[in-house]
C-alpha positions as CSV (number, residue, x, y, z in Angstrom):
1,X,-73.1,-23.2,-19.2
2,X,-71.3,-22.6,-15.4
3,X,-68.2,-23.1,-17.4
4,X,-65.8,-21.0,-19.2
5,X,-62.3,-19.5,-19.7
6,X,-60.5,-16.6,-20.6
7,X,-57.1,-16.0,-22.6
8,X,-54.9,-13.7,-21.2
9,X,-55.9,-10.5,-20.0
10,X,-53.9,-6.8,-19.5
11,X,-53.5,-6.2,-15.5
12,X,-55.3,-3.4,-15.6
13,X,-58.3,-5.5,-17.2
14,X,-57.9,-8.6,-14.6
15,X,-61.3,-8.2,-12.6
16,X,-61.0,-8.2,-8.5
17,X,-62.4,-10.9,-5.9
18,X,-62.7,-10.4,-2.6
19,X,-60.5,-12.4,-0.8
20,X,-62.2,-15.4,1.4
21,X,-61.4,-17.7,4.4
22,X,-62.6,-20.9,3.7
23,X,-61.1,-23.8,5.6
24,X,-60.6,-26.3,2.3
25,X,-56.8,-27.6,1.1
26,X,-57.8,-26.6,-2.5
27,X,-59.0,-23.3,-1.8
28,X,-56.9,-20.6,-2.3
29,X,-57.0,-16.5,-2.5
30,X,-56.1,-16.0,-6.3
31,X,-57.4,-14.8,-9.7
32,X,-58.1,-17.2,-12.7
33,X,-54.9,-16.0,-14.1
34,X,-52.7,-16.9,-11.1
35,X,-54.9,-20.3,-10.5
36,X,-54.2,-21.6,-14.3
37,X,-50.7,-20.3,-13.4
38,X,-50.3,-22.1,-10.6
39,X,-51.9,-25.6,-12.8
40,X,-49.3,-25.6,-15.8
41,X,-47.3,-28.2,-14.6
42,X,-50.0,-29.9,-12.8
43,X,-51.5,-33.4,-14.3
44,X,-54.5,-33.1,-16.1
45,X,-58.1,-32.9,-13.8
46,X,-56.0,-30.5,-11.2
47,X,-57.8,-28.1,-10.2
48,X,-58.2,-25.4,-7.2
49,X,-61.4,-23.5,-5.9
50,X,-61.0,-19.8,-5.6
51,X,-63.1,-16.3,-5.0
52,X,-64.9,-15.5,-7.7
53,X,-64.8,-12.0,-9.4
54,X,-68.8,-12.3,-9.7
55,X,-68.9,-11.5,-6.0
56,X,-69.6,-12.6,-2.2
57,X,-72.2,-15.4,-3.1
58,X,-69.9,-17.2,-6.2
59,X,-66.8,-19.5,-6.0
60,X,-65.1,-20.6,-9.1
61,X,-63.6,-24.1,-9.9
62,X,-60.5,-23.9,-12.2
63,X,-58.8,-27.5,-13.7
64,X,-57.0,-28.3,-16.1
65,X,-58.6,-29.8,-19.0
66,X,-55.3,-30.4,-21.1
67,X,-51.7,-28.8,-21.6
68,X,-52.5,-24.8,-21.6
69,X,-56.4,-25.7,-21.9
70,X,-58.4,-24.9,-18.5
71,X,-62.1,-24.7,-17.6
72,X,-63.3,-22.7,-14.8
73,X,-67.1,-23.3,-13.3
74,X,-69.1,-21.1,-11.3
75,X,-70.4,-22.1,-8.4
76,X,-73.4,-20.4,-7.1
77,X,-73.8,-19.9,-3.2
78,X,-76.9,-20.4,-1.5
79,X,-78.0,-20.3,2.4
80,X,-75.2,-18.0,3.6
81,X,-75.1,-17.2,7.3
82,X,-73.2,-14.1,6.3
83,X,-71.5,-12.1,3.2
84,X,-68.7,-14.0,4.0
85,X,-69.2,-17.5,5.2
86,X,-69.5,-20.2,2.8
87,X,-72.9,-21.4,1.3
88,X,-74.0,-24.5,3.0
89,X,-75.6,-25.6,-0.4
90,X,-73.7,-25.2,-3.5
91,X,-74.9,-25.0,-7.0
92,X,-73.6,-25.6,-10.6
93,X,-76.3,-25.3,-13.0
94,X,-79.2,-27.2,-11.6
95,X,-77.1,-29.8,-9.1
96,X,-77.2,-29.4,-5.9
97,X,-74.2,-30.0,-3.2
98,X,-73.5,-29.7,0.4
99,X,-70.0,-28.9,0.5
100,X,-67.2,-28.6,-1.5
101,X,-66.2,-32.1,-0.6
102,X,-68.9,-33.8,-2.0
103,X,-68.8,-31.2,-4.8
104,X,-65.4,-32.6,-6.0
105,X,-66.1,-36.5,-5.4
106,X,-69.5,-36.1,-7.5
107,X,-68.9,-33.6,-9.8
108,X,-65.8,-32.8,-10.7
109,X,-64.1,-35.9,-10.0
110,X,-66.6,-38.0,-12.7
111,X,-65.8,-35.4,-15.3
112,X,-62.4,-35.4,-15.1
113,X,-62.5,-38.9,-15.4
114,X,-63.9,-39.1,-18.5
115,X,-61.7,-36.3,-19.8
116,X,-58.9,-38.8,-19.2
117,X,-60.6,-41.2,-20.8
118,X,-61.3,-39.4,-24.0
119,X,-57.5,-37.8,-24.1
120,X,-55.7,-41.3,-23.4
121,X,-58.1,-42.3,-26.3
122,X,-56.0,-43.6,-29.8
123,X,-58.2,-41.7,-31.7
124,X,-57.7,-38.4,-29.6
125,X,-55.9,-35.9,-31.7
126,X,-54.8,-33.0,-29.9
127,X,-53.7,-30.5,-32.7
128,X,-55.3,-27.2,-33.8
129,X,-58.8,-28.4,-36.1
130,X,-56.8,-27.3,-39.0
131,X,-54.1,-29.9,-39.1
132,X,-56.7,-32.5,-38.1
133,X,-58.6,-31.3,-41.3
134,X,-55.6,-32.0,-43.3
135,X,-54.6,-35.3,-41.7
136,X,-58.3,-37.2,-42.5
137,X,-58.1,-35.6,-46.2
138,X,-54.6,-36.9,-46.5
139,X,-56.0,-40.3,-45.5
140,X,-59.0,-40.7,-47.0
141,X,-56.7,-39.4,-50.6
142,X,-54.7,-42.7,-49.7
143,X,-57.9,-44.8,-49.8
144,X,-61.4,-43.5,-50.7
145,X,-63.2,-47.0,-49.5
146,X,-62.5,-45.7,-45.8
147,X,-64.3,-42.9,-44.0
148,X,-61.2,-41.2,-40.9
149,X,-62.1,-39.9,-38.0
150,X,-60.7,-38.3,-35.1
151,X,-61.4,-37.1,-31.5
152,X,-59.8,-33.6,-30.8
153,X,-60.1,-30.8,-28.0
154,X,-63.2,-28.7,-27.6
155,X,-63.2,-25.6,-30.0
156,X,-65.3,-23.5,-27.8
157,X,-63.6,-21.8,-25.0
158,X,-66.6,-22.1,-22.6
159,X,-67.5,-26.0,-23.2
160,X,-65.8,-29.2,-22.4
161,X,-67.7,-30.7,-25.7
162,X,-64.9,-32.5,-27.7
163,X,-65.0,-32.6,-31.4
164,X,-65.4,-35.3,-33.2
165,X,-64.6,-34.7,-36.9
166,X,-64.9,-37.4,-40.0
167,X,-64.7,-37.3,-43.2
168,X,-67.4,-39.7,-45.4
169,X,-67.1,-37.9,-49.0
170,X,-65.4,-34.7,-49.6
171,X,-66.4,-32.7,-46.7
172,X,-65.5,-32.6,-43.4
173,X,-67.9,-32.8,-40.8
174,X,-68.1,-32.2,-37.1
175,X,-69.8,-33.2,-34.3
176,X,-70.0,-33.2,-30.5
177,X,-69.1,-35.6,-27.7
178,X,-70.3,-33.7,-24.2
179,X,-68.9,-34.7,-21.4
180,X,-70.8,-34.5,-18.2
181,X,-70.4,-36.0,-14.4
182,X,-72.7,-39.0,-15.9
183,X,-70.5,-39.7,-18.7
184,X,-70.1,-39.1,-22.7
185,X,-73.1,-38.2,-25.0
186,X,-73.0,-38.2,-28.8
187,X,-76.4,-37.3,-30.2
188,X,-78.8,-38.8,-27.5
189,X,-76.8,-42.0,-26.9
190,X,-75.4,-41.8,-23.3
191,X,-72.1,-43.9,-22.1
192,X,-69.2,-43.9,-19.9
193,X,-66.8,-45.9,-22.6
194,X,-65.2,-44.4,-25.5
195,X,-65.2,-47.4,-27.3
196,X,-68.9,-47.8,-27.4
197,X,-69.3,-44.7,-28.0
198,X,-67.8,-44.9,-31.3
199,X,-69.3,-48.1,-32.2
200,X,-72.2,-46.1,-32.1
201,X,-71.1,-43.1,-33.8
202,X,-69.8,-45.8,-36.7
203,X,-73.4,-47.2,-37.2
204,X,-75.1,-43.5,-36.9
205,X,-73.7,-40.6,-37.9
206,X,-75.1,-41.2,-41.5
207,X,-78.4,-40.8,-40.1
208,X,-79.9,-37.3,-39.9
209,X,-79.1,-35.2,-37.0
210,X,-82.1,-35.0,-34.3
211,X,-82.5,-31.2,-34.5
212,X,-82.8,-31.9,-38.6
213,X,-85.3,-35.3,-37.3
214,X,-87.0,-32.6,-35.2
215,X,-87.3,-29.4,-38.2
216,X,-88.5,-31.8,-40.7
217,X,-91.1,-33.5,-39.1
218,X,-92.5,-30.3,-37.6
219,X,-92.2,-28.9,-41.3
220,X,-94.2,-31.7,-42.3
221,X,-97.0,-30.8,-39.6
222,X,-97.0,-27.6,-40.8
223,X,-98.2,-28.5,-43.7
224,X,-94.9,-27.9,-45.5
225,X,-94.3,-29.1,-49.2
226,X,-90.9,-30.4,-47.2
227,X,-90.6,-33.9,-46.0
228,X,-88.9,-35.7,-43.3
229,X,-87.9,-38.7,-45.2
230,X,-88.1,-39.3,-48.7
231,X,-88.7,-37.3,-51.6
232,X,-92.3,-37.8,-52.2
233,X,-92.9,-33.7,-51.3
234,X,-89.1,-32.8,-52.1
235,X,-86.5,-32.5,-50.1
236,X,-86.1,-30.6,-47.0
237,X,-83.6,-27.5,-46.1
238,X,-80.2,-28.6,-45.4
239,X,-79.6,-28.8,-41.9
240,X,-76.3,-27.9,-39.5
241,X,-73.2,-29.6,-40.1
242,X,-74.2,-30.7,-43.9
243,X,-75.9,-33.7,-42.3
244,X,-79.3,-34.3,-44.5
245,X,-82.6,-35.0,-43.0
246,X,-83.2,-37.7,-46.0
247,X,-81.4,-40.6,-47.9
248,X,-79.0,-39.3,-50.0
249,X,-80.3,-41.4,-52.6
250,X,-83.7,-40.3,-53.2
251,X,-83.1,-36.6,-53.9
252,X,-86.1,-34.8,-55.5
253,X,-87.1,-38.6,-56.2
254,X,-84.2,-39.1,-58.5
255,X,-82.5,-42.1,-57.3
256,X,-78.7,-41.9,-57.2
257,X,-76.6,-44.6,-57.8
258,X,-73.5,-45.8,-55.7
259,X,-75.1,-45.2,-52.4
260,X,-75.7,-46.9,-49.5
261,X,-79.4,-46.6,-48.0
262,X,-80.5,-45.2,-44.8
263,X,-83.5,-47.4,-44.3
264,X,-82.2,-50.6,-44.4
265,X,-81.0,-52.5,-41.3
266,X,-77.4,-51.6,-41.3
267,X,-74.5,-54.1,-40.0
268,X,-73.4,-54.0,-36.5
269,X,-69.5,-52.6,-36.3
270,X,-67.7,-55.0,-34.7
271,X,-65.8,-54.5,-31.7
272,X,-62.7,-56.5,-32.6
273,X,-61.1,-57.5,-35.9
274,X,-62.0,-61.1,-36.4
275,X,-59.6,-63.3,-36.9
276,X,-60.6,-64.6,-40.3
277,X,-60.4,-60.9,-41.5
278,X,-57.1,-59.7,-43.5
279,X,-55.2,-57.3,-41.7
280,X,-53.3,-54.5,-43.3
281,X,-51.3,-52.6,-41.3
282,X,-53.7,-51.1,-39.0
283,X,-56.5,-50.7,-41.5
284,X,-60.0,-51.7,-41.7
285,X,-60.1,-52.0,-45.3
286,X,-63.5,-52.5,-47.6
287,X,-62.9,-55.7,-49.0
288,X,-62.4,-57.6,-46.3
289,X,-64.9,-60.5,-45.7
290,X,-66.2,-58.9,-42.5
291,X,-66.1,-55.3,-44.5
292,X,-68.7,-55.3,-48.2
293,X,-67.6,-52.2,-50.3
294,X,-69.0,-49.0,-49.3
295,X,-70.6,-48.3,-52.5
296,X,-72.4,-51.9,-52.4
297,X,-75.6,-52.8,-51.3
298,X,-77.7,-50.6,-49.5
299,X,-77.6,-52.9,-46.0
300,X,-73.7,-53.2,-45.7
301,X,-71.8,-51.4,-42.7
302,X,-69.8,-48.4,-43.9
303,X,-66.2,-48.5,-43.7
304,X,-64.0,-46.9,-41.4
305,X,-60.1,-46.3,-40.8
306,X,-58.9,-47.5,-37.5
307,X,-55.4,-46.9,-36.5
């Protein structure tokens, strides 16, 4: 990952950069610290391009992701005239640019973007995990027939992955959005809207993780007593994140009752409330006639709180 970040470090510990002259308006001679310094009351998606403490032949990018959050990507030099000229091709992982103009307009500039998007978000939360935690169980005490979610700030200090936590039973669970110059990506669906996004998260995140689709089937060719699906040669391991690689309701073959099942078609989410649908506040709720209960049959949607 070319990104990352740091906390605050002791003077003595600060690493040197050899200073540069490079003819660029957001370039500047500084340190990490003094660049997210020099951001803090900057808007979101500022950013500057300094030396990097990596040496001759790196640059670094720092921005602001969101209020004391910052991100800072390395930028790898290639075909250099000399130690201290700039690269004429300029590399962040495995794309390519000519300069650091095009560099910001198709890079950085799309990712920022959808930062913004995801942060102006209603569903963006941008408290500490813990307090989220707290808020969805509070919620879902108030009404067991919904399933809260919430969008909040990356947890790793090297990614610009946002969490996305829910809450279907009694455990909380946590997943990814990545966000990338193309756009968002949750699981292997791709897009630049937020919205759809979550319409698809709604009508898949019950459904088994890929890297859990991916263990059990090569279990299976293994020759594995595990399945992928089904309990007709038991159960596989538990994957990551407590998701489960088979229906809920055919553990070990015993059927269990009150739960919706992950083979039948399940019910688009809708993208609006329709009209005919009683509105509570700002509450999807269970019952409604657009809304069958959760624990009803095995083809309804499941339902979810949207504020």
């Amino acid at each position: 990952d070319p990104t990352t970040t740091t906390r605050p470090q002791p003077e003595q510990n600060v690493k040197k950069y050899v200073k540069r002259v490079i003819a660029h308006p957001l370039f500047f001679n500084m340190s990490r610290g003094q660049a997210e310094a020099s951001l803090a009351d900057k808007p979101i998606g500022d950013l500057v391009f300094r030396p990097s403490s990596k040496g001759h032949d790196h640059l670094a990018c720092t921005w602001k992701l969101f209020d004391n959050v910052y991100r800072h990507v390395d930028i790898v030099e290639k075909d250099k005239s000399s130690a201290m000229s700039l690269g004429t091709t300029l590399v962040i992982a495995n794309e390519r640019f000519e300069d650091l103009d095009e560099l910001y307009t198709r890079y950085m500039t799309p990712i920022v973007e959808h930062v913004k998007a995801l942060v102006k978000h209603r569903k963006f939360d941008s408290k500490p995990a813990k307090e989220i935690h707290a808020r969805l169980v509070a919620e879902k005490q108030q009404n067991a027939q919904v399933i809260p979610y919430a969008i909040g700030l990356p947890t790793d200090e090297a990614s610009t992955s946002f969490s996305l936590y829910y809450l279907p039973n009694q455990r909380i669970r946590t997943e990814r959005i990545n966000v990338t110059p193309k756009g968002l990506k949750y699981r292997e669906f791709r897009t630049t809207s937020p919205d759809k996004l979550l319409i698809y998260f709604k009508q898949h995140c019950q459904e088994p993780l890929p890297s859990a689709l991916h263990h059990a089937h090569q279990q299976q060719r293994n020759g594995s007593q595990s399945s992928s699906w089904g309990a007709q040669h038991g159960p596989p391991a538990r994957p990551a994140h407590g998701a489960l690689p088979y229906p809920p309701h055919s553990r070990g073959g015993a059927p269990m009752p009150h739960t919706p099942s992950w083979g039948a078609p399940r019910a688009p989410y809708p993208s609006a409330l329709p009209s005919h649908a009683p509105h509570h506040g700002s509450t999807w709720h269970a019952d409604s006639p657009s809304r069958q209960h959760y624990h009803h049959t095995p083809s309804a949607a499941q339902p979810w709180l949207a504020r």
